[in-house]
C-alpha positions as CSV (number, residue, x, y, z in Angstrom):
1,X,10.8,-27.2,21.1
2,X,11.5,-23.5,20.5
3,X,13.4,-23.1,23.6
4,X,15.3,-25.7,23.4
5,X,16.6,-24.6,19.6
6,X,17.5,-21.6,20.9
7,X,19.3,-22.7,23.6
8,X,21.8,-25.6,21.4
9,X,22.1,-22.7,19.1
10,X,22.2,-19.6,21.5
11,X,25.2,-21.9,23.2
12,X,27.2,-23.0,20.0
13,X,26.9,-19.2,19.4
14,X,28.5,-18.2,22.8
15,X,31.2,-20.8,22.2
16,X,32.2,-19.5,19.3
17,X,32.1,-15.8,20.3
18,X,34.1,-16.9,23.3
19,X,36.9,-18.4,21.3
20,X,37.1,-15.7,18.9
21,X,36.8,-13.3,22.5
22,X,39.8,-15.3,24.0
23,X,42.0,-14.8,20.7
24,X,42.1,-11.1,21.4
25,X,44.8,-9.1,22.8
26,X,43.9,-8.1,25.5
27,X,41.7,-10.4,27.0
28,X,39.4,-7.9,28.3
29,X,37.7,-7.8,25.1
30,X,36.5,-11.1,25.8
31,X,33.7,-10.3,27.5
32,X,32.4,-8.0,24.7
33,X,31.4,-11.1,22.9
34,X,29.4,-13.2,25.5
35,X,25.6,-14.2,25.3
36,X,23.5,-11.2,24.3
37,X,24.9,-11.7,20.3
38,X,24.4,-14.8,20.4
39,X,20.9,-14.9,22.3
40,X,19.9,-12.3,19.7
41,X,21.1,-14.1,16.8
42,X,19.2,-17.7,17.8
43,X,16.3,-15.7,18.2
44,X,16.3,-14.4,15.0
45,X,17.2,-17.4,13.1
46,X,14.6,-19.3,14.9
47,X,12.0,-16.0,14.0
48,X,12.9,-16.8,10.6
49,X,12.3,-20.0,10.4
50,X,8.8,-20.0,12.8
51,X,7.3,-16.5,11.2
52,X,9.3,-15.5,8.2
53,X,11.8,-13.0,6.9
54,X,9.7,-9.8,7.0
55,X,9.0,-10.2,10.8
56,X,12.4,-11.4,11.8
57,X,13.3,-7.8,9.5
58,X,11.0,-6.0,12.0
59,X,12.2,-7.7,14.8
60,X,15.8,-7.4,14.1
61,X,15.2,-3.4,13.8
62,X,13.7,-3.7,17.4
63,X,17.5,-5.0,18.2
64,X,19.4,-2.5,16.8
65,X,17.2,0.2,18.6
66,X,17.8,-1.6,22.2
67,X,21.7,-1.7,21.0
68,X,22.0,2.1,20.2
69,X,19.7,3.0,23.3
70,X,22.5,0.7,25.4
71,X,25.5,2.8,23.7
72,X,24.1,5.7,25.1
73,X,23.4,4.0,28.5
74,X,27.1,2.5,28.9
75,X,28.5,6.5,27.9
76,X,26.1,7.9,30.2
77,X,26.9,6.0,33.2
78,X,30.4,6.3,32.4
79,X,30.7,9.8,32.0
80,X,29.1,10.5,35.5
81,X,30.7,8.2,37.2
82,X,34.3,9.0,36.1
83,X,33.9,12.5,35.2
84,X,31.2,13.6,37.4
85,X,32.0,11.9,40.1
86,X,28.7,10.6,41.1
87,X,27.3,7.3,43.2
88,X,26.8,3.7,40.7
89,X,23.4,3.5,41.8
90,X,22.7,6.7,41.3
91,X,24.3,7.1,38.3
92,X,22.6,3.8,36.7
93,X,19.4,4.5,37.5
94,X,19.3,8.7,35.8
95,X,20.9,6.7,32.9
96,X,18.3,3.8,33.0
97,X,15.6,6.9,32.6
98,X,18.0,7.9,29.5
99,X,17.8,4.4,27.8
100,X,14.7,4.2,28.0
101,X,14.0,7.2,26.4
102,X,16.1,6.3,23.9
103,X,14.9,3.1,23.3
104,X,11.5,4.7,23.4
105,X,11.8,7.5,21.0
106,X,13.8,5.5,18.3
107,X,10.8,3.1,18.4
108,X,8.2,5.5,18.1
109,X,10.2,7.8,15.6
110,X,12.2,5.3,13.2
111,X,10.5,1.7,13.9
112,X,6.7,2.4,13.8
C-alpha cells in the first residue's frame, strides 16, 4: 500500500513540477524539476504519516545532506571536464569518490 501512495503522489508531484518546469524560459530548466523532488517529497509525506514528524525531521536532514553532497558532485565534474579537460568516465568516477565523502562526512559531522 506504501508503494503505491508514493507512486499516485510521487507522479501528481512530477506533473506538477513539469508544468511549472515547462512555463520557464528557457526550457532547459525543465528538467531541473523532474522526479527526485518529487520522489523525495512523497516519501516524506508518507514518513510522516507511517512514523511521525520527528523521524520524517531526521530523515529529511538525510536529504539535504545527499543534495549538498550532489552540488559538489555536479561542480566537480563540471569543472574537470570543461576546465580540465579530462575523460566523463573519468571525471565521474574521482567526483563519485568526492560525493561520497561529502555525503559521508556531513552525516557523521552534522546529522549524527
Amino acid at each position: 500500500m506504501q508503494f503505491l501512495l508514493r507512486f499516485v503522489i510521487g507522479g501528481l508531484v512530477v506533473s506538477l513540477f513539469a508544468m511549472f518546469g515547462d512555463a520557464l524560459k528557457p526550457k532547459s530548466f525543465a528538467g531541473l524539476f523532474g522526479a527526485a523532488p518529487s520522489v523525495a517529497l512523497a516519501t516524506l509525506a508518507i514518513t510522516v504519516a507511517s512514523d511521525g514528524k520527528a523521524y520524517a525531521s531526521s530523515e529529511a536532514c538525510s536529504m539535504i545532506a545527499g543534495a549538498v553532497a550532489l552540488g559538489l558532485y555536479a561542480w566537480l565534474t563540471m569543472q574537470l571536464i570543461v576546465r580540465w579537460r579530462w575523460h566523463g568516465l573519468t571525471a565521474a568516477l574521482i567526483a563519485l569518490a568526492v560525493w561520497f565523502g561529502c555525503a559521508l562526512g556531513i552525516w557523521l559531522g552534522v546529522l549524527r
